[in-house]
Residue, then its C-alpha position, 0 to 999 in steps of 0.5 A: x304906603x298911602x300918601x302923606x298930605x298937606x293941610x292948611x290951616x285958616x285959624x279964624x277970629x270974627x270972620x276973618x283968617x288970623x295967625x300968633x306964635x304959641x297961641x297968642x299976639x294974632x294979627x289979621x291975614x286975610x279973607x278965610x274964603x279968599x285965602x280957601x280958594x287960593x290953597x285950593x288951587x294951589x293943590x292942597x290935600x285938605x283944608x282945616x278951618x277953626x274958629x278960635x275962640x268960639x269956646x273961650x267966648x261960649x258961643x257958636x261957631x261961624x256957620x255962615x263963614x263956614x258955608x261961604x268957604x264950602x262953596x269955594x273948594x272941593x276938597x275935604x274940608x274940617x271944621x272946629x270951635x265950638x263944637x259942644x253936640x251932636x246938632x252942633x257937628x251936624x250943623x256944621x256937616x250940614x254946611x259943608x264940611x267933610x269932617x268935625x273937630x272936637x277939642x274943649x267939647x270932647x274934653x267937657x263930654x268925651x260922649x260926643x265922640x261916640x255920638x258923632x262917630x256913630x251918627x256920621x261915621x268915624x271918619x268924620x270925627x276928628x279930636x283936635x288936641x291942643x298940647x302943651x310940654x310939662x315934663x314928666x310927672x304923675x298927672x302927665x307921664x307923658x310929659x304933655x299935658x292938653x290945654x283947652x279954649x284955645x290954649x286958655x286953660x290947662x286941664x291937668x289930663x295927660x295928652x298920651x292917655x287922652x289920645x288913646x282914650x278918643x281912639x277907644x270912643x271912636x275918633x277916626x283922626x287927631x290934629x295934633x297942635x304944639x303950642x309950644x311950636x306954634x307960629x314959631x316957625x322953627x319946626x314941628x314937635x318931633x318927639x310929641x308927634x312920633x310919641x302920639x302917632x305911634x300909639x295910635x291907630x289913627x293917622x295923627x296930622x302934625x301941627x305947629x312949628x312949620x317953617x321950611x319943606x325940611x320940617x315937613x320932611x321930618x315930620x312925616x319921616x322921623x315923626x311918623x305922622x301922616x299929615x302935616x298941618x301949615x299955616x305961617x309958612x303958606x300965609x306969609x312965609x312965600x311957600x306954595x303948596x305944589x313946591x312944598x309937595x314936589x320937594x317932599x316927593x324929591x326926599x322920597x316922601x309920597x304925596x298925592x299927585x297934582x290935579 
């Protein structure tokens, strides 16, 4: 069984690390680069990085925060917002991270899944799908359906389908984000991320709702994912990586060990 692995999560605004509930009300946290090198050696597994509103704003994303933060950690490090081309993925490649996330780009042209995977690998490809709870109806038989430009913009596309589909182009990873989880603190979407974990062959990173090691436990458990994203509970909610993982590795839960 590999092991399970703890990401956090720098959601970034105009160069500095911000955090709401569901998307929305941010307030400031910190210097990304700072708060990088603290879960760095804190022991984390990897780091995500998104800058927030690079696709709301239609602009490029923050190419210097992102170089500045590379230099800091020696960990895989992915990196979205913003990401509409293949100069675009290779740019931010290019400044250190391991991997690329696609989210409203890959909606917008689903193409630049493929054209990534086949230019850097799969592995480096990875679809952030930013989720929303429906209901079950034609459009979404899954009863989720995907949201775009941070949570701006509801896209009518069912979250299951398109799930499968990214897996088909050629994504070599999904960072699964509940929007109605988010920043709440009270727990991971458990049946969202089991429903989409179990049907594709990709390892799916949980994200949203993290607020006590339990989540984390259940998540990787019940949810079957094989990552958990955090954020409010490390930024400001007193826990530290090494405990979160030593807790989960006193539940049975397999973590990588500490360096």
């Amino acid at each position: 069984m590999l092991s399970k692995r703890i990401i956090p999560c720098l959601d970034v605004h105009a160069g500095r690390t911000t955090k709401g509930v569901k998307f929305v009300n941010n307030i400031d946290v910190g210097d990304p680069v700072e708060m990088a090198r603290h879960y760095y050696e804190e022991g984390a597994d990897e780091l995500v990085f998104y800058d927030i509103t690079a696709s709301a704003e239609g602009r490029g994303i923050l190419l210097d925060v992102v170089r500045r933060v590379a230099a800091e950690i020696f960990i895989p490090f992915a990196v979205g917002g913003g990401l509409n081309s293949l100069d675009d993925l290779r740019a931010v490649l290019l400044a250190g991270a391991e991997k690329v996330s696609v989210n409203t780009g890959a909606i917008r042209n689903p193409g630049i899944i493929a054209e990534g995977a086949r230019a850097f690998g799969r592995q480096c490809v990875v679809l952030g799908m930013d989720v929303l709870r429906v209901g079950v109806s034609a459009g979404t038989p899954s009863g989720y359906e995907v949201v775009t430009h941070g949570g701006r913009r509801r896209t009518g596309r069912d979250a299951l389908a398109w799930a499968r589909e990214a897996e088909a182009l050629g994504a070599g990873e999904i960072c699964l984000n509940s929007i109605d989880a988010d920043g709440t603190r009270g727990g991971y979407e458990i049946a969202l991320t089991r429903l989409i974990s179990t049907a594709v062959g990709i390892p799916v990173i949980a994200s949203g709702g993290a607020g006590t090691p339990e989540h984390l436990v259940e998540v990787l458990t019940e949810g079957c994912a094989d990552a958990a994203l955090v954020a409010s509970m490390v930024h400001f909610g007193g826990c530290r990586i090494r405990d979160l993982k030593a807790f989960l590795a006193g539940r049975g839960v397999k973590v990588r060990a500490q360096w």
